[in-house]
C-alpha positions as CSV (number, residue, x, y, z in Angstrom):
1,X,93.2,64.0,60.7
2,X,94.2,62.4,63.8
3,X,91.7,63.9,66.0
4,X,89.5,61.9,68.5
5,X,85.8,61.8,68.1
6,X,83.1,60.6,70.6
7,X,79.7,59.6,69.8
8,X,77.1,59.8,72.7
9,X,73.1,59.6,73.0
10,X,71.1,62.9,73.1
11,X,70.1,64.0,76.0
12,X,67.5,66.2,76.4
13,X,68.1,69.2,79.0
14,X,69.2,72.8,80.3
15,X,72.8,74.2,81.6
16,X,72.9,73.8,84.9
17,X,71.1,77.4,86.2
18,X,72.4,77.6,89.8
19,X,69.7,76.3,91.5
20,X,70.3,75.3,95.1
21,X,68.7,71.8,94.1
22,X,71.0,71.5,91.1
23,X,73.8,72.3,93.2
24,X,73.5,69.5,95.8
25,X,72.0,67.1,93.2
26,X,75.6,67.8,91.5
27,X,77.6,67.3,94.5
28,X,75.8,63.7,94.6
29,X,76.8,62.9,91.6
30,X,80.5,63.8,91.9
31,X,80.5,61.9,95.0
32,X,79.3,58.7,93.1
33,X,81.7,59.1,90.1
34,X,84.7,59.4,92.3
35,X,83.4,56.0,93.5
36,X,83.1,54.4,90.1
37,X,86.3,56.3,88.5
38,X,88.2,54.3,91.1
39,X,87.7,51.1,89.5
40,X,88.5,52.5,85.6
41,X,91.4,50.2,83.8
42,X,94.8,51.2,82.8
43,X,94.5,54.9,84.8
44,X,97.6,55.5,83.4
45,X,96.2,56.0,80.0
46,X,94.1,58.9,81.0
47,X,95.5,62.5,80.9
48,X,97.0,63.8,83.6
49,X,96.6,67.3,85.0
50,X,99.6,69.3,84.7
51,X,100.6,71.7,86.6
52,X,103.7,74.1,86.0
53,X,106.2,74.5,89.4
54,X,105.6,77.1,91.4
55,X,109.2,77.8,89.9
56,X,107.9,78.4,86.7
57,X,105.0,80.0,87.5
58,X,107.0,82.6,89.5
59,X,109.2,83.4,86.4
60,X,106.3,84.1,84.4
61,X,105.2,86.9,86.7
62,X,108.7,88.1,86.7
63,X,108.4,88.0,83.2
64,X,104.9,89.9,83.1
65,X,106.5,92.7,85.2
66,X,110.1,93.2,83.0
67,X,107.2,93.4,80.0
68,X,104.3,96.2,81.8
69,X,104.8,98.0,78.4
70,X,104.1,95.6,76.2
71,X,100.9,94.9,78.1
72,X,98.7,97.2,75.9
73,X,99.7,95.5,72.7
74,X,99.5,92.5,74.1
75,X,95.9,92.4,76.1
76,X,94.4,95.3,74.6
77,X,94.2,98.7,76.2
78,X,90.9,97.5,78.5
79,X,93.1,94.7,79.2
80,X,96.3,96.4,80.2
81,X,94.4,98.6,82.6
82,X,92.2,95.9,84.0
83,X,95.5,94.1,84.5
84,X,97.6,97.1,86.6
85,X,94.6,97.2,88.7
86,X,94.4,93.9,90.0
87,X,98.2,93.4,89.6
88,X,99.0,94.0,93.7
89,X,96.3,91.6,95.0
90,X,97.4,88.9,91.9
91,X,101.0,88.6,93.3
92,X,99.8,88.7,96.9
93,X,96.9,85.8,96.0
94,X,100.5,84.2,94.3
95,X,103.0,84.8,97.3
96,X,100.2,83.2,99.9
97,X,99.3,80.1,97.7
98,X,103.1,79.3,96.4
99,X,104.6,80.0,99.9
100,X,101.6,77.6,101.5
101,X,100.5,75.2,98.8
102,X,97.6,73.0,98.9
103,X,97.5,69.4,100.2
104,X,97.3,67.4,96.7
105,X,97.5,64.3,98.0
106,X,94.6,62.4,96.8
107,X,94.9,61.7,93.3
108,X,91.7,59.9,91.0
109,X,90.1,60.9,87.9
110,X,87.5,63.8,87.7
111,X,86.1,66.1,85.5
112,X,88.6,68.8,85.4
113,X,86.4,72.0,83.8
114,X,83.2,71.5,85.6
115,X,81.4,74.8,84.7
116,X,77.9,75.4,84.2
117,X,78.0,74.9,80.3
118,X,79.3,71.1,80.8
119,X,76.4,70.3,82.9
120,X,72.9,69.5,81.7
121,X,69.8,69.6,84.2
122,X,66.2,68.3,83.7
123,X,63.9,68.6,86.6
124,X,66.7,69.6,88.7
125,X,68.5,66.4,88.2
126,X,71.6,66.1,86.7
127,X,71.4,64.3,83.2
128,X,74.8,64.5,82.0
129,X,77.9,66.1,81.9
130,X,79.6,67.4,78.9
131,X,83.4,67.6,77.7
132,X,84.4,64.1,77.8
133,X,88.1,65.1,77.5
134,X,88.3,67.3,80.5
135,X,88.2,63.7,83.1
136,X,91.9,64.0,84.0
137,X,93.7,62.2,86.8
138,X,95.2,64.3,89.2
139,X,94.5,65.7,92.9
140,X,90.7,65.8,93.3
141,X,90.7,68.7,95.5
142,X,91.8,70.6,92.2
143,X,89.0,69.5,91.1
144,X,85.9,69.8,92.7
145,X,87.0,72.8,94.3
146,X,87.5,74.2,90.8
147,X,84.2,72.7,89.9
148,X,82.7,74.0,93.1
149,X,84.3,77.9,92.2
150,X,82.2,77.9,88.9
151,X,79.1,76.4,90.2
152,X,78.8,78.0,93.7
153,X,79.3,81.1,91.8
154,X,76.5,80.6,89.2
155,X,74.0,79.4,92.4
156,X,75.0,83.0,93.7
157,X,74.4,84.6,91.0
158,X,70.8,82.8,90.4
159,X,69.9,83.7,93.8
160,X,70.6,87.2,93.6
161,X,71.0,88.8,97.0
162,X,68.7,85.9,98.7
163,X,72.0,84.1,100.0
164,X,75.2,85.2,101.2
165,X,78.1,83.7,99.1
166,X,80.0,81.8,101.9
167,X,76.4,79.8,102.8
168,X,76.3,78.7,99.1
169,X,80.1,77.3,99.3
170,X,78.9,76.0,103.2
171,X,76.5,73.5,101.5
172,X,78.4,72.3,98.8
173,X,81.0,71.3,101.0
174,X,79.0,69.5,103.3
175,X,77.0,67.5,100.9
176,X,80.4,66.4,99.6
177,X,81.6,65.7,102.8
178,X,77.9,63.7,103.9
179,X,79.0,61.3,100.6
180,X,82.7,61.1,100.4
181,X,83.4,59.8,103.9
182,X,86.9,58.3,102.3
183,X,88.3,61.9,101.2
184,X,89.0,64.3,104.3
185,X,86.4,66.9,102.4
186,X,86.3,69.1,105.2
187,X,90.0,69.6,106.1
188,X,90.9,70.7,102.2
189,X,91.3,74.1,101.6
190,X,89.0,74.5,98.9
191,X,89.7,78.1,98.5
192,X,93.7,77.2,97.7
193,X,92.6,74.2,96.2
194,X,90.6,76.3,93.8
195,X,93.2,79.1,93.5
196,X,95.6,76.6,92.0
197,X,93.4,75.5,88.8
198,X,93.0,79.5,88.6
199,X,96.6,80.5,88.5
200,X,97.4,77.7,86.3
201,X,95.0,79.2,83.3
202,X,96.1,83.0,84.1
203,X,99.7,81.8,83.5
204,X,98.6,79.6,80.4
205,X,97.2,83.1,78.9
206,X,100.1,84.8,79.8
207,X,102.3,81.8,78.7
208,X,100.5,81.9,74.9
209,X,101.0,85.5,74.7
210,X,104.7,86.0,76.1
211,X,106.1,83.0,73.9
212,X,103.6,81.8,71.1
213,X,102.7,85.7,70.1
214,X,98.3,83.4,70.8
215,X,95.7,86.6,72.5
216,X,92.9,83.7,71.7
217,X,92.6,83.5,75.8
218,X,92.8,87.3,76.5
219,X,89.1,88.0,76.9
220,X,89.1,84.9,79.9
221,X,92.0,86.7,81.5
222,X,89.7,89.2,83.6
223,X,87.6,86.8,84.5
224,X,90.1,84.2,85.4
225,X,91.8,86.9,88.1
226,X,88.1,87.4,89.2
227,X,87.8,83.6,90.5
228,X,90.8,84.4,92.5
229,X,88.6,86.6,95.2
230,X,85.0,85.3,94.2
231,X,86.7,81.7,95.6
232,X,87.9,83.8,98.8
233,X,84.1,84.8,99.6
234,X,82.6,81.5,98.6
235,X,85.2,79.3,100.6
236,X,86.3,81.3,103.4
């Protein structure tokens, strides 16, 4: 039916738990596939990230405000609410990140969607990572600092109060930064970086519901403008 399949071996293992181990074995590991994705053939045929303009984007919060009524019947009446609440400190996160974007200037291929469910552990190691489709080429900082949102957060979340969250984001960064000595790890803004993958999938809810009448996103939407300050704390 025109859909793309891939077969891969088993592997035997547990989503990545948010151990501090796990978290710098996993930082190892994206430093060597950066490495090796640098030599993949015909780049051009992989999928790139796309980003809406900040143009675009804009106009969709526009849109979102002209439509405050609707907002019941489209996100539910928990969703509405939840939505009105965080609506002041969504468009300031917007107005900071749009009127001083990110530097995207180093592009390569990466796993795009690098949450704990796409990441299998045994013994601490990493022993593979899941959703073949979600290696995109695009600006890596995107990408791992994405990756290192979902992933940090988890490690926080497994360590309970024993760490703060900034030391958690603190040690993800350097370990990048020890094994990518040809990306300037420590001058990207990881916290932008990661604000950008963020905004995109709040505006592709809002996008689905505004134009394709699609709520199959709404329950991530919360969550989604959660990232936005749990980044803040972990990348400050």
């Amino acid at each position: 039916d025109g859909f793309k399949w891939s077969l891969t071996e088993f592997v035997d293992g547990e989503y990545f738990s948010g151990r501090i181990v796990e978290l710098q074995n996993l930082a190892l590991l994206l430093a060597k596939l950066l490495h090796v994705s640098g030599n993949v053939p015909r780049i051009s045929d992989i999928q790139a990230w796309d980003c809406p303009s900040f143009s675009a984007q804009s106009d969709l919060l526009d849109e979102a405000t002209k439509r405050e009524a609707d907002w019941p019947l489209l996100f539910g009446d928990d969703g509405a609410s939840f939505l009105r609440s965080k609506w002041k400190k969504l468009n300031q996160y917007w107005s900071v990140l749009s009127n001083h974007p990110p530097d995207l200037s180093w592009d390569g291929i990466m796993h795009f969607d690098l949450h704990p469910h796409n990441i299998l552990c045994r013994d601490e190691k990493i022993a593979a990572l899941l959703d073949l489709d979600s290696f995109w080429r695009g600006p890596l900082g995107v990408a791992i600092a994405f990756g290192g949102l979902k992933l940090c957060r988890q490690t926080v979340v497994y360590q309970r109060t024993s760490v703060r969250a900034a030391a958690v984001g603190k040690r993800f960064v350097q370990v990048l930064a020890e094994n990518l000595q040809h990306l300037p790890i420590k001058e990207l803004d990881f916290s932008r970086l990661a604000h950008l993958e963020v905004f995109r999938r709040i505006f592709l809810i809002m996008d689905l519901n505004f134009y394709h009448g699609n709520s199959e996103w709404n329950h991530v939407l919360p969550i989604q403008i959660g990232h936005l300050s749990e980044a803040e704390k972990l990348f400050e």
